[in-house]
C-alpha positions as YAML, in Angstrom:
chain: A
units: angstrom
residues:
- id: 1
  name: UNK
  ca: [22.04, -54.05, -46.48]
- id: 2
  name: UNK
  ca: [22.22, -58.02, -46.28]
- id: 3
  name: UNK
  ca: [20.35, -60.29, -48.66]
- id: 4
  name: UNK
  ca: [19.16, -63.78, -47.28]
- id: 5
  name: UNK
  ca: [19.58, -66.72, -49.77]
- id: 6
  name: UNK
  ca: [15.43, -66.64, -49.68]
- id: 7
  name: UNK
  ca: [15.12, -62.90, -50.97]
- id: 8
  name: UNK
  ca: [18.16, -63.53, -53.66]
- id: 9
  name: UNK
  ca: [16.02, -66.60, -54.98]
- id: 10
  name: UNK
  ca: [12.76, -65.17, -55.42]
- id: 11
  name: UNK
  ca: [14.53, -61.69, -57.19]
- id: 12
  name: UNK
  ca: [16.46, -64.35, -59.16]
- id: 13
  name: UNK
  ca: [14.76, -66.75, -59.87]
- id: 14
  name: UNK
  ca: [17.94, -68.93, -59.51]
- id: 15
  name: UNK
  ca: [20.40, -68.61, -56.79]
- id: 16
  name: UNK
  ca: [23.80, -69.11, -57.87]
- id: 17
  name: UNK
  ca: [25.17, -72.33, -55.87]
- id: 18
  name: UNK
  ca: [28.72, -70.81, -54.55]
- id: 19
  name: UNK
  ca: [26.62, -67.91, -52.78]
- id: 20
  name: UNK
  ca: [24.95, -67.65, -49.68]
- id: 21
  name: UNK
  ca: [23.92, -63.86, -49.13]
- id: 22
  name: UNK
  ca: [25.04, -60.50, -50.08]
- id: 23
  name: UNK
  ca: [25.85, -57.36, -47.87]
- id: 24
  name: UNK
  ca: [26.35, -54.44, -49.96]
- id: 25
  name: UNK
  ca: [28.48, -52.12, -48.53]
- id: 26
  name: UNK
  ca: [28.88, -48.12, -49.38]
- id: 27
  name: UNK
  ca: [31.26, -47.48, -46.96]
- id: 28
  name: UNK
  ca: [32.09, -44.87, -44.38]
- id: 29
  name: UNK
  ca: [28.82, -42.48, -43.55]
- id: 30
  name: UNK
  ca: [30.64, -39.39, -43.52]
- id: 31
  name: UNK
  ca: [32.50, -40.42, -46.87]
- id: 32
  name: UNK
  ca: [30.88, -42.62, -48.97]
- id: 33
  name: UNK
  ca: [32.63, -44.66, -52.28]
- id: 34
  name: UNK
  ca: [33.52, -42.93, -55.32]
- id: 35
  name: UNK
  ca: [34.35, -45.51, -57.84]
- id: 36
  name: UNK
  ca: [36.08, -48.33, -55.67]
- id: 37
  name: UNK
  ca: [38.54, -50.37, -58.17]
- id: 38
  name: UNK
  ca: [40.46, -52.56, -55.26]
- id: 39
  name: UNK
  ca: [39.14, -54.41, -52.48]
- id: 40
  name: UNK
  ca: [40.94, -57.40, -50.13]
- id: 41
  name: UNK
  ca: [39.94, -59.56, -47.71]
- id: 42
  name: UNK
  ca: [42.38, -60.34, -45.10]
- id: 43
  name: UNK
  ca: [41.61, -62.88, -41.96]
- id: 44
  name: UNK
  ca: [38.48, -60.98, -40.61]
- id: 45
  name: UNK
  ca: [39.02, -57.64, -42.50]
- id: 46
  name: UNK
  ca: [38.36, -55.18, -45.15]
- id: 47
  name: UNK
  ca: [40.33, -53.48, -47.31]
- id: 48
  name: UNK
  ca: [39.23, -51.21, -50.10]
- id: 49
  name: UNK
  ca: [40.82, -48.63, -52.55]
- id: 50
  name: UNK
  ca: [38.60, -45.29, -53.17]
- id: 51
  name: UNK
  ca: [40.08, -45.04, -56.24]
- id: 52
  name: UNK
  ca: [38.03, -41.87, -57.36]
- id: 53
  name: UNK
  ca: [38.96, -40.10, -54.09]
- id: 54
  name: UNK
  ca: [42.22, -41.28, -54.16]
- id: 55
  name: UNK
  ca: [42.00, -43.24, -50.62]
- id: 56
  name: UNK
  ca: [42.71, -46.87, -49.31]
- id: 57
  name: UNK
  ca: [40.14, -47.57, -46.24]
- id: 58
  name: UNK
  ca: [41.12, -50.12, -43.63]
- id: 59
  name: UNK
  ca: [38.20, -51.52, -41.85]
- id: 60
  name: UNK
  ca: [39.21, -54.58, -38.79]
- id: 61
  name: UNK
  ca: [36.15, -56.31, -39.09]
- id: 62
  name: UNK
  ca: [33.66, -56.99, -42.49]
- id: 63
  name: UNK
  ca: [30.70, -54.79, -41.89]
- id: 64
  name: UNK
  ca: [27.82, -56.03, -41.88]
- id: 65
  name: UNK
  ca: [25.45, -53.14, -42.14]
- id: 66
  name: UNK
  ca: [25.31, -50.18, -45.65]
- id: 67
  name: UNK
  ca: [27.84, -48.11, -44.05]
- id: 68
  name: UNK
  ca: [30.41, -48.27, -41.20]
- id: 69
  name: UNK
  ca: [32.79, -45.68, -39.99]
- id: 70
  name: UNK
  ca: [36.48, -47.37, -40.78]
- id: 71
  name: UNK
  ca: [39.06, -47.82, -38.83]
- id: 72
  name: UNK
  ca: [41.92, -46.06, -40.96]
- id: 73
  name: UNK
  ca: [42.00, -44.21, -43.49]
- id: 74
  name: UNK
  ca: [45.46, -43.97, -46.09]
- id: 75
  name: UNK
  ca: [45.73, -40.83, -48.56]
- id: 76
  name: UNK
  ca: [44.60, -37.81, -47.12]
- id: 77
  name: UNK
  ca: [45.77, -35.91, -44.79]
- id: 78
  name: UNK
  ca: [41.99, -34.99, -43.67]
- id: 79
  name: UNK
  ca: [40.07, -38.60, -43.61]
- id: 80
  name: UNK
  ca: [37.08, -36.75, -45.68]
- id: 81
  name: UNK
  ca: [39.87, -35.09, -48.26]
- id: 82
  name: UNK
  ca: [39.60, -36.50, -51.79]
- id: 83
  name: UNK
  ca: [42.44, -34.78, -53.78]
- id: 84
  name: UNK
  ca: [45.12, -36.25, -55.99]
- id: 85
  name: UNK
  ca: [48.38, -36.51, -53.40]
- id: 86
  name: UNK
  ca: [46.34, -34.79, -51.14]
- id: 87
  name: UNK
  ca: [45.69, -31.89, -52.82]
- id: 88
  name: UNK
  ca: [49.64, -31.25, -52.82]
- id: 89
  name: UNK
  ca: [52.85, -32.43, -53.83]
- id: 90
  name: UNK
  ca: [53.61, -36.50, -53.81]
- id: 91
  name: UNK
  ca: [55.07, -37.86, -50.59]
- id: 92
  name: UNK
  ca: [54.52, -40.94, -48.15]
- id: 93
  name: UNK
  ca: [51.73, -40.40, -46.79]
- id: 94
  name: UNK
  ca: [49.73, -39.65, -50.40]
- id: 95
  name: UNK
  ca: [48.32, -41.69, -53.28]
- id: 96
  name: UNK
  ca: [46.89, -41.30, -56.78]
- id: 97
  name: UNK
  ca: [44.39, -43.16, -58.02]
- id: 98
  name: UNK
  ca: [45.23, -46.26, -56.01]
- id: 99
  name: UNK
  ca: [43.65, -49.56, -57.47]
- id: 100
  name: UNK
  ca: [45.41, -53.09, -56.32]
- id: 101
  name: UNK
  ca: [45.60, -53.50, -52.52]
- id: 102
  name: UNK
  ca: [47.25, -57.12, -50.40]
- id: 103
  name: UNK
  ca: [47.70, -57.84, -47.29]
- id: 104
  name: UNK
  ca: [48.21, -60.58, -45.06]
- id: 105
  name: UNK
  ca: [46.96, -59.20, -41.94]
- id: 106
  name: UNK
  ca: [50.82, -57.52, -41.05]
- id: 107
  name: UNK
  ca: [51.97, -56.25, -44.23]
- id: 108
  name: UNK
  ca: [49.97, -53.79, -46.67]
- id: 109
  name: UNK
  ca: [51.06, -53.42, -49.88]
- id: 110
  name: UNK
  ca: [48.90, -50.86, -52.60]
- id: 111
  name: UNK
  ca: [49.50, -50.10, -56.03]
- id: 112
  name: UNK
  ca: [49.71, -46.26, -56.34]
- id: 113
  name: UNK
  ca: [48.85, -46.54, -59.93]
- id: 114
  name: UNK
  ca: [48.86, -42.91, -61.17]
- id: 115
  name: UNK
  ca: [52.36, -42.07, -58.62]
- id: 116
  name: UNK
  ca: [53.89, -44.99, -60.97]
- id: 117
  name: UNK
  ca: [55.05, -46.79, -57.62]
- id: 118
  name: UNK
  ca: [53.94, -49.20, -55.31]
- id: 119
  name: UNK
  ca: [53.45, -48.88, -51.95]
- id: 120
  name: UNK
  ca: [54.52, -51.12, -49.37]
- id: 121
  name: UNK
  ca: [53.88, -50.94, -45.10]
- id: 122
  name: UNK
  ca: [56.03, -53.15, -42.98]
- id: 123
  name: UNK
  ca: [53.33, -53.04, -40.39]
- id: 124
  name: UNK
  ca: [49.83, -53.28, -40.87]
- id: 125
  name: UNK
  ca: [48.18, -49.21, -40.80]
- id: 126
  name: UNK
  ca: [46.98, -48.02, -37.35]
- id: 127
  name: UNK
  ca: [46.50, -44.54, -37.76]
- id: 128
  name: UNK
  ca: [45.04, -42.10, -40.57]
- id: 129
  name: UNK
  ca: [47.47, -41.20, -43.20]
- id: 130
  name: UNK
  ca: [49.99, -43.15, -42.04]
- id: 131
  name: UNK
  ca: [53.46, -43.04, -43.53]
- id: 132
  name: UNK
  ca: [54.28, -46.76, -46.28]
- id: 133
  name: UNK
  ca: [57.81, -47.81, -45.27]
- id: 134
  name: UNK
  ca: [58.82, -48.71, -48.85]
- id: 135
  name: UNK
  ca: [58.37, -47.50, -52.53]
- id: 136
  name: UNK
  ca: [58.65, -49.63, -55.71]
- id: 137
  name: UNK
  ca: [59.30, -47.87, -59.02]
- id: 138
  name: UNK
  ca: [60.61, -44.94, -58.31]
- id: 139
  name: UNK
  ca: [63.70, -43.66, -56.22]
- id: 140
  name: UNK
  ca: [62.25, -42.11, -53.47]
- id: 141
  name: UNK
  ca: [58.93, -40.83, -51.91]
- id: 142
  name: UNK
  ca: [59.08, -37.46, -53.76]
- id: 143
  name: UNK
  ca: [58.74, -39.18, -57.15]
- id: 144
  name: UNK
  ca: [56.05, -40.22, -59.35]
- id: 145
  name: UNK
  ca: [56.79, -40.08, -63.12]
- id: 146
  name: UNK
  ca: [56.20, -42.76, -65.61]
- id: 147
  name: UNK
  ca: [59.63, -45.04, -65.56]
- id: 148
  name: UNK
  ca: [61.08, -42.32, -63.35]
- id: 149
  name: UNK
  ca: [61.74, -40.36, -66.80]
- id: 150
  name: UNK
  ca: [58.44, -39.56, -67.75]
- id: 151
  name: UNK
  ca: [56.31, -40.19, -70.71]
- id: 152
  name: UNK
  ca: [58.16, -42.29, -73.72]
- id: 153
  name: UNK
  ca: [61.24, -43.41, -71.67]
- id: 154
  name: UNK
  ca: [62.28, -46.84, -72.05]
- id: 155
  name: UNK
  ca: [61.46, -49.03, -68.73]
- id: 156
  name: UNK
  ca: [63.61, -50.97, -66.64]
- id: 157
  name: UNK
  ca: [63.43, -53.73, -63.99]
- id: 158
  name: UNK
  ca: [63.09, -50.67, -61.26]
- id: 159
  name: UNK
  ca: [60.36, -48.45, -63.41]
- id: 160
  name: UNK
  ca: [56.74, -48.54, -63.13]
- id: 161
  name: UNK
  ca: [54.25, -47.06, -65.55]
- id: 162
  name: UNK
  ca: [50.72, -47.45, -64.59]
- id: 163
  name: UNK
  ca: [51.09, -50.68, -62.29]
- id: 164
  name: UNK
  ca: [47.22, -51.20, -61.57]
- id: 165
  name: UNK
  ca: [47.57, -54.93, -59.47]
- id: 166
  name: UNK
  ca: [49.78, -56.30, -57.17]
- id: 167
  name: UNK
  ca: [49.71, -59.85, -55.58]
- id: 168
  name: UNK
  ca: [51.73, -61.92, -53.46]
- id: 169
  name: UNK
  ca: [52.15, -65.46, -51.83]
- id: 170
  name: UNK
  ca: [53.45, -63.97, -48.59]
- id: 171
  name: UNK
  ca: [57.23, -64.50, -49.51]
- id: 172
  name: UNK
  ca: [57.51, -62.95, -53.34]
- id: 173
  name: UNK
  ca: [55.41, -60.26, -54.69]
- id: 174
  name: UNK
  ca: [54.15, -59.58, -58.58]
- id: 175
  name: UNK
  ca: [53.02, -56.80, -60.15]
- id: 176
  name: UNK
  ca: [50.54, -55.88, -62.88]
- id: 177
  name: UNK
  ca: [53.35, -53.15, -65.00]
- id: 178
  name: UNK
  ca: [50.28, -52.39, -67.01]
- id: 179
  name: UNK
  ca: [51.04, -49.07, -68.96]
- id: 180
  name: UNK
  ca: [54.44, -51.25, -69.61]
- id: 181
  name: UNK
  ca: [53.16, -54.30, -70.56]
- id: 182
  name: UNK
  ca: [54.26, -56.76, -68.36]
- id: 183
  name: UNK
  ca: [54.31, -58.07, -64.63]
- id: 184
  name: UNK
  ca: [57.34, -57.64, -62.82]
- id: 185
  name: UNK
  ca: [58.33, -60.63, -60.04]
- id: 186
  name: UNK
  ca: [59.99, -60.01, -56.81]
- id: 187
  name: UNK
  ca: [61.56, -63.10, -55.27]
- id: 188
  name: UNK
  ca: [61.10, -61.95, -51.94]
- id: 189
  name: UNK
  ca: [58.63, -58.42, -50.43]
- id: 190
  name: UNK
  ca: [61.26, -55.32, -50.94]
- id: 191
  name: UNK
  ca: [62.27, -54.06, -48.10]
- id: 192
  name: UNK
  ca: [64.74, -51.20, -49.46]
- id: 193
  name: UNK
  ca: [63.01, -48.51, -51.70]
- id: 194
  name: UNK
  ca: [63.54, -48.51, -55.57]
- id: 195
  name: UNK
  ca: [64.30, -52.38, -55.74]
- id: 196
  name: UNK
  ca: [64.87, -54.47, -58.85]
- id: 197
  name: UNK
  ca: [62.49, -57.07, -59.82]
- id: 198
  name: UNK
  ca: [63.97, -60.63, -60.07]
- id: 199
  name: UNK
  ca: [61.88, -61.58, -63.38]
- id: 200
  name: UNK
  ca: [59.90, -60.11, -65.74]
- id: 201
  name: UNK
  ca: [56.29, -62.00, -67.00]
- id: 202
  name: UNK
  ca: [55.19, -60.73, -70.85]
- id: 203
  name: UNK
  ca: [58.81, -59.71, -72.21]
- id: 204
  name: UNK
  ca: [62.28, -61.21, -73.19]
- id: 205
  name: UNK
  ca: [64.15, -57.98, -70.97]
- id: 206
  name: UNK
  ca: [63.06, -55.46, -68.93]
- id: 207
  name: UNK
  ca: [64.18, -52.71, -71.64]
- id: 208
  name: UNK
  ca: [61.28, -53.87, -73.87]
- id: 209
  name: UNK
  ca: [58.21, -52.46, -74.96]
- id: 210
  name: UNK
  ca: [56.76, -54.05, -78.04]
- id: 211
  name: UNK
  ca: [54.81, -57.12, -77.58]
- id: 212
  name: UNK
  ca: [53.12, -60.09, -79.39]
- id: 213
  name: UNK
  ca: [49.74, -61.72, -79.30]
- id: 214
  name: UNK
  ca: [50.76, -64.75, -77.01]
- id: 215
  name: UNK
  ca: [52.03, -61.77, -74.07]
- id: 216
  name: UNK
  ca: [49.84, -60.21, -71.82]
- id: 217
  name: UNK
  ca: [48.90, -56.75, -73.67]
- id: 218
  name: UNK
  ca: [47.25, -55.03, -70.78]
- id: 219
  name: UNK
  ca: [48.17, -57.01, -67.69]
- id: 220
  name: UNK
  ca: [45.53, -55.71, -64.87]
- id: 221
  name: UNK
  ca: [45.77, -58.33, -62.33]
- id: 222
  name: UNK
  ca: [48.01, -61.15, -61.23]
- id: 223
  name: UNK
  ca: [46.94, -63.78, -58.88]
- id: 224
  name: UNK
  ca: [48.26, -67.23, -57.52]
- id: 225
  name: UNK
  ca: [46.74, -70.33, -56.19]
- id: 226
  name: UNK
  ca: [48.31, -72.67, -53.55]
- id: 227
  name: UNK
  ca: [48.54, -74.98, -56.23]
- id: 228
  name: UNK
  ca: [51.01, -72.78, -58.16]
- id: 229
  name: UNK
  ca: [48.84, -72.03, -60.82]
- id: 230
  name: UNK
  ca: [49.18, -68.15, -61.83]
- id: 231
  name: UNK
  ca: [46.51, -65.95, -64.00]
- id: 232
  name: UNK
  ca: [46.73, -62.65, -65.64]
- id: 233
  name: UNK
  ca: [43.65, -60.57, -66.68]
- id: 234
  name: UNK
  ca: [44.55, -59.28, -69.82]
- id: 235
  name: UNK
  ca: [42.60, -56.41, -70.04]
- id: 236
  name: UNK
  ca: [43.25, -55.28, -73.86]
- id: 237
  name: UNK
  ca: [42.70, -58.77, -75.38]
- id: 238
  name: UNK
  ca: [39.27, -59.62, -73.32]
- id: 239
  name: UNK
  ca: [41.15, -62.45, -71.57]
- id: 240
  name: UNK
  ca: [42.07, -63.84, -68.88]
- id: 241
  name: UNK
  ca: [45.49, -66.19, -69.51]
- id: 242
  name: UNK
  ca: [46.39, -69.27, -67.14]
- id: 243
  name: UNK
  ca: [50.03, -70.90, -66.51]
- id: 244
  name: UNK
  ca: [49.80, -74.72, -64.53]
- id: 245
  name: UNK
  ca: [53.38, -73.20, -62.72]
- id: 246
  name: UNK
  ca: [54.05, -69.89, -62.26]
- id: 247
  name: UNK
  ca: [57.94, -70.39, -62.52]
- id: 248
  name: UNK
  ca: [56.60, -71.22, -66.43]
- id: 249
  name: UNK
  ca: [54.86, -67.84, -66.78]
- id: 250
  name: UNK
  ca: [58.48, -66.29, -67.95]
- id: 251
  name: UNK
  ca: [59.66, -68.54, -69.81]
- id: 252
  name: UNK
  ca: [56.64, -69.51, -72.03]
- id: 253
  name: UNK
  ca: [53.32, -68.67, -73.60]
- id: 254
  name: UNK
  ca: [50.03, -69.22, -71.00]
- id: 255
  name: UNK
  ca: [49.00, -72.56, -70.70]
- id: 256
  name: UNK
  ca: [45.27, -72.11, -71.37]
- id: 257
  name: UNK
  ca: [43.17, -69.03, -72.55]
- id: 258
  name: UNK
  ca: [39.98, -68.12, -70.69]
- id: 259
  name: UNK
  ca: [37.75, -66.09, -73.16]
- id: 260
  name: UNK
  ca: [39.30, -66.98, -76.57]
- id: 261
  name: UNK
  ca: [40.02, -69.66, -78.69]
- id: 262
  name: UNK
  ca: [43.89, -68.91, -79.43]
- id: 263
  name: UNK
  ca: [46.46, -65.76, -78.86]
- id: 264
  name: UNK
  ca: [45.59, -64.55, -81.98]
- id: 265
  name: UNK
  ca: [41.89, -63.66, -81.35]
- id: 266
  name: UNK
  ca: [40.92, -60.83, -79.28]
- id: 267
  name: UNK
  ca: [37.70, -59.61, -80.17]
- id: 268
  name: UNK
  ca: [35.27, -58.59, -77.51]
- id: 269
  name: UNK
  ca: [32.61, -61.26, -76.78]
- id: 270
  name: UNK
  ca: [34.54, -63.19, -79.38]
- id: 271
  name: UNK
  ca: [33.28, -60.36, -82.21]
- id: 272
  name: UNK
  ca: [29.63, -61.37, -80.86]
- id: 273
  name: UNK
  ca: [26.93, -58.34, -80.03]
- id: 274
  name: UNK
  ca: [26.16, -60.20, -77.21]
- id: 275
  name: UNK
  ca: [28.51, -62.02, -74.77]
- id: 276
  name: UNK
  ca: [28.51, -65.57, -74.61]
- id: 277
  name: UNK
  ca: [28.95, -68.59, -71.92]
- id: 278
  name: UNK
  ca: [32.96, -68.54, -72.67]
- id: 279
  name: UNK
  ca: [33.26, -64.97, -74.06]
- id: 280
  name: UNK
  ca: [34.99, -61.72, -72.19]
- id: 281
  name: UNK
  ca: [34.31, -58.20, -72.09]
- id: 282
  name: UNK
  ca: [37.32, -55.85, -70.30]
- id: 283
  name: UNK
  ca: [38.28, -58.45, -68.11]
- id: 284
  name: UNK
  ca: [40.11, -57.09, -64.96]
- id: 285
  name: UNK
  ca: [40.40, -59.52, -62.42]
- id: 286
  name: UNK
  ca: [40.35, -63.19, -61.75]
- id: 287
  name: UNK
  ca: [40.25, -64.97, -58.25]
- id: 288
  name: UNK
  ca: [40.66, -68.42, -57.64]
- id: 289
  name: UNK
  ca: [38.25, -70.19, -55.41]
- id: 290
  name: UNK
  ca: [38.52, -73.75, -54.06]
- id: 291
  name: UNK
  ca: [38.97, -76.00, -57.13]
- id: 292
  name: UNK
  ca: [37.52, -73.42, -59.37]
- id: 293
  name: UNK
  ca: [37.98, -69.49, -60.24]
- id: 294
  name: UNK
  ca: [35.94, -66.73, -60.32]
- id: 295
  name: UNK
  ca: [36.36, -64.65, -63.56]
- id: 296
  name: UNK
  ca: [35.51, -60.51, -62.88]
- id: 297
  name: UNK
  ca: [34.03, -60.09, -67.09]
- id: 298
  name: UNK
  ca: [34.12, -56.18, -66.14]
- id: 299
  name: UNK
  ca: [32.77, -54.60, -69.38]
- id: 300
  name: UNK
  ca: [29.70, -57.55, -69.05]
- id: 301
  name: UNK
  ca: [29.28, -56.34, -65.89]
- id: 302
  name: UNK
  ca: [28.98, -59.81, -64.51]
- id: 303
  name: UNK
  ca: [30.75, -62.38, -62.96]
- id: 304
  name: UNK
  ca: [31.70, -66.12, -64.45]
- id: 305
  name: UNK
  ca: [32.27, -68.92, -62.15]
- id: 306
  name: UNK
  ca: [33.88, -72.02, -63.12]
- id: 307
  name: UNK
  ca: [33.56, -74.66, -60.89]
- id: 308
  name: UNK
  ca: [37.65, -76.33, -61.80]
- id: 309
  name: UNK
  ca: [40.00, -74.27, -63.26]
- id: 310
  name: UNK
  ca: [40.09, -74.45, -67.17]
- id: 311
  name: UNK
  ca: [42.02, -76.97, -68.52]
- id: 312
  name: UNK
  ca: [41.58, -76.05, -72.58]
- id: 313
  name: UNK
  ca: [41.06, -72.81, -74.16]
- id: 314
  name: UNK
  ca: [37.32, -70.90, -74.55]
- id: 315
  name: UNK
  ca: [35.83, -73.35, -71.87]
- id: 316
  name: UNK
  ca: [32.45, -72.25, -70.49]
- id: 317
  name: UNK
  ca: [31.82, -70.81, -67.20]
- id: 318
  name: UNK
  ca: [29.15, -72.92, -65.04]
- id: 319
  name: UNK
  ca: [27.34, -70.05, -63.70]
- id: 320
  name: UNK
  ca: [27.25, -66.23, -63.19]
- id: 321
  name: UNK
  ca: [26.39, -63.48, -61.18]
- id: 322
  name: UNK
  ca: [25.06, -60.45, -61.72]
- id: 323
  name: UNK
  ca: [22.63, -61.39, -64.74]
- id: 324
  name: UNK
  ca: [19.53, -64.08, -65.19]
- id: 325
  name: UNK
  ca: [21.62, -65.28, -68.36]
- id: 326
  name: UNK
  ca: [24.64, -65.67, -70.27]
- id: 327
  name: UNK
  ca: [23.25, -63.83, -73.12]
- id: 328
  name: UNK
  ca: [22.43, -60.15, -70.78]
- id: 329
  name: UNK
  ca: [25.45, -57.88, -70.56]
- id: 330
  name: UNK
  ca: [24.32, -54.30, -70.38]
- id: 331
  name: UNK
  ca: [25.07, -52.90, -66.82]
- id: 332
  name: UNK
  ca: [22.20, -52.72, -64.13]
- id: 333
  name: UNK
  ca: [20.45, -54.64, -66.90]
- id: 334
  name: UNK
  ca: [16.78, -54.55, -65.25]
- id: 335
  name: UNK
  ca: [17.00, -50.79, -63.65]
- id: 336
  name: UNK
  ca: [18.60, -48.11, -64.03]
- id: 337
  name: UNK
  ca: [20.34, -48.02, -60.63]
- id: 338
  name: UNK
  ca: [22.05, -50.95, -58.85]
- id: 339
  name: UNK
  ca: [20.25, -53.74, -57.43]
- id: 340
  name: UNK
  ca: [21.39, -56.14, -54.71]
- id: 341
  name: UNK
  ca: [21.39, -58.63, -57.61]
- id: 342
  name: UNK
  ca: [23.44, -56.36, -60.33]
- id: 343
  name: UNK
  ca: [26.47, -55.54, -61.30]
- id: 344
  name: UNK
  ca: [28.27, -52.41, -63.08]
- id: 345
  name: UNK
  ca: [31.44, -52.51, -63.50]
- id: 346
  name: UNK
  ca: [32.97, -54.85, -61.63]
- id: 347
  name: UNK
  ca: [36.98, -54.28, -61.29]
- id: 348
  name: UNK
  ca: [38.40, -56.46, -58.63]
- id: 349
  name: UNK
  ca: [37.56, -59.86, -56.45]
- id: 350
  name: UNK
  ca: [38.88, -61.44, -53.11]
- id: 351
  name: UNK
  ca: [38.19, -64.29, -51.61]
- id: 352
  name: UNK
  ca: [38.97, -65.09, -47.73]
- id: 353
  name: UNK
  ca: [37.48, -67.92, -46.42]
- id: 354
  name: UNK
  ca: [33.81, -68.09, -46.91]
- id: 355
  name: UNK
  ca: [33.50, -64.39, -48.18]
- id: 356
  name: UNK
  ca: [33.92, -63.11, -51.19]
- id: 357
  name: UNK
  ca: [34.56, -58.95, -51.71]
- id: 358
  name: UNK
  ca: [33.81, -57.37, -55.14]
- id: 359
  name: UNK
  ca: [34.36, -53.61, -56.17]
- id: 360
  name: UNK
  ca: [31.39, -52.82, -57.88]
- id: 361
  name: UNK
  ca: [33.08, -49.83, -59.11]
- id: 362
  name: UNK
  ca: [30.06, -48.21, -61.61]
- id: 363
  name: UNK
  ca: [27.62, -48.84, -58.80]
- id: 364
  name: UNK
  ca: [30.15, -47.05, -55.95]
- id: 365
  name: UNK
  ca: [29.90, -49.97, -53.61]
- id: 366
  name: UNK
  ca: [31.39, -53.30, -52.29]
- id: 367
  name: UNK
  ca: [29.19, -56.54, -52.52]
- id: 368
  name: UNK
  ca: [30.51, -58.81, -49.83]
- id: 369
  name: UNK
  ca: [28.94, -62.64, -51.12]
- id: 370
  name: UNK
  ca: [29.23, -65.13, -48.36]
- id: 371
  name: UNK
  ca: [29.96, -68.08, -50.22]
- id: 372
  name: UNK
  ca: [28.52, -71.82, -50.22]
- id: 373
  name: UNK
  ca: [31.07, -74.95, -50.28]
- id: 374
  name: UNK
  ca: [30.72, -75.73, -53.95]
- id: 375
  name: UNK
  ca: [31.84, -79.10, -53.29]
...
């Protein structure tokens, strides 16, 4: 289903200037979205993680139309199977729960949140249930307990517990660590199974586990500009936090604070009832655009737009989508099921040229925005 600019407007009544129209997208026939919480846009394609169904779908082109048979299918060993591993024990060719996906048209690399690893193809997927090359966080394919040792042991700079996002420039690769608290840096894409990160983002050593107010508490998301600028959705502390250089982001505290006033706050919608024009709600993504960054406020079930890039802490966003005002944030606000113009839930954002993806993840679909120059 594709929304003109026209139809937006008069359901609107004000058309947000960055978008053009909407597709929303429920993806394959046969197998329909169960609470998508990843989604990437890659030259002209479509990636999306079925996290409820425990799938990654690969479609080569950006559909245009409600549904569209894809192209591959990662998880299952049946492309209409929804079990955990498959419905059997963890290998290659399995996920669980996956959530962050990146690529840059050759390389695929998922985070296989509840396997505690990452993912990683050498070669962009060309058949169903295809075999990743490479596995971060754990030693082998066969493998999938929290920080290898299970539940309560101490983490390292080759564990994973709960790594939700993953991100990367084309050379290094981050990850969101989030059941441990941190983001782990790669200087360059693994290529060798069970590789140690370079750096760690959040704590003074990768043996740590406590944290403090000015470190990222629930780390979702990571994402770069090609500025150099790097943000963190901090899930926990209903913010989003911003370093100027990401080579700072180990060393020292974030630079600026979308959706609070200082480290030390952390109340939702800044301890309003209602959210606010610079307040955050379970933020789990953040996705720069142009000059400016779109900001996913999940548990507002909106987006923020900011037209630059925040220089001070608690600035206000210049616009929204997915509610008439500032001041809504209940979820599918007008209805009780998903418009074209609502959101519920939104997890993750990517932005590839003019398009913008967004996993709608309470409404079980992708809304693809085709974006305006907001210049």
């Amino acid at each position: 289903m594709t929304i003109t600019s026209e139809t937006y407007t008069a359901s609107l009544n004000t058309l947000p200037p960055v978008v053009r129209q909407i597709t929303v997208f429920k993806g394959d026939p046969d197998s329909p979205f169960l609470a998508p919480r990843g989604v990437w846009l890659h030259t002209n394609g479509l990636i999306v993680a079925d996290t409820g169904q425990n799938r990654v779908f690969i479609w080569n082109k950006i559909p245009g139309t409600e549904y569209a048979t894809a192209d591959v299918v990662l998880g299952q060993l049946d492309t209409t199977d929804t079990g955990r591993n498959s419905g059997s024990g963890v290998t290659s060719h399995t996920l669980q729960y996956p959530s962050g996906v990146w690529s840059d048209g050759t390389r695929l690399i998922v985070a296989d949140a509840w396997n505690h690893r990452v993912l990683i193809w050498n070669s962009f997927p060309t058949t169903h249930g295809q075999a990743a090359d490479v596995v971060l966080g754990q030693p082998d394919f066969e493998q999938n307990q929290p920080n290898v040792m299970g539940i309560g042991s101490i983490p390292s700079a080759q564990s994973l517990h709960w790594p939700y996002g993953v991100f990367s420039d084309g050379k290094s690769l981050w990850i969101a660590d989030t059941g441990n608290r941190r983001v782990l840096f790669f200087e360059e894409i693994p290529t060798q199974n069970f590789t140690a990160a370079s750096g760690v983002i959040g704590k003074p050593a990768f043996n740590v586990r406590d944290y403090e107010n000015h470190e990222p508490i629930w780390p979702y998301s990571v994402r770069l500009n090609e500025a150099g600028s790097l943000i963190i959705a901090d899930t926990q502390y209903y913010r989003v936090l911003l370093w100027n250089r990401w080579q700072d982001a180990p060393l020292k505290p974030a630079d600026v604070i979308i959706g609070q006033p200082d480290f030390d706050a952390n109340g939702m919608n800044q301890f309003s009832l209602i959210p606010k024009q610079n307040s955050l709600s379970w933020t789990y993504d953040a996705f720069f655009y142009k000059n400016g960054l779109f900001v996913a406020d999940t548990g507002n079930s909106r987006l923020l737009w900011f037209e630059k890039v925040p220089t001070h802490n608690a600035a206000p966003a210049d616009n929204l989508i997915g509610h008439l005002n500032f001041a809504t944030g209940s979820e599918n606000s007008n209805s009780r099921y998903g418009t074209e113009h609502q959101l519920y839930w939104p997890f993750s954002l990517s932005v590839a040229g003019s398009w913008m993806g967004v996993a709608d993840t309470g409404n079980h679909r992708i809304m693809l925005y085709e974006l305006n120059d907001p210049a």
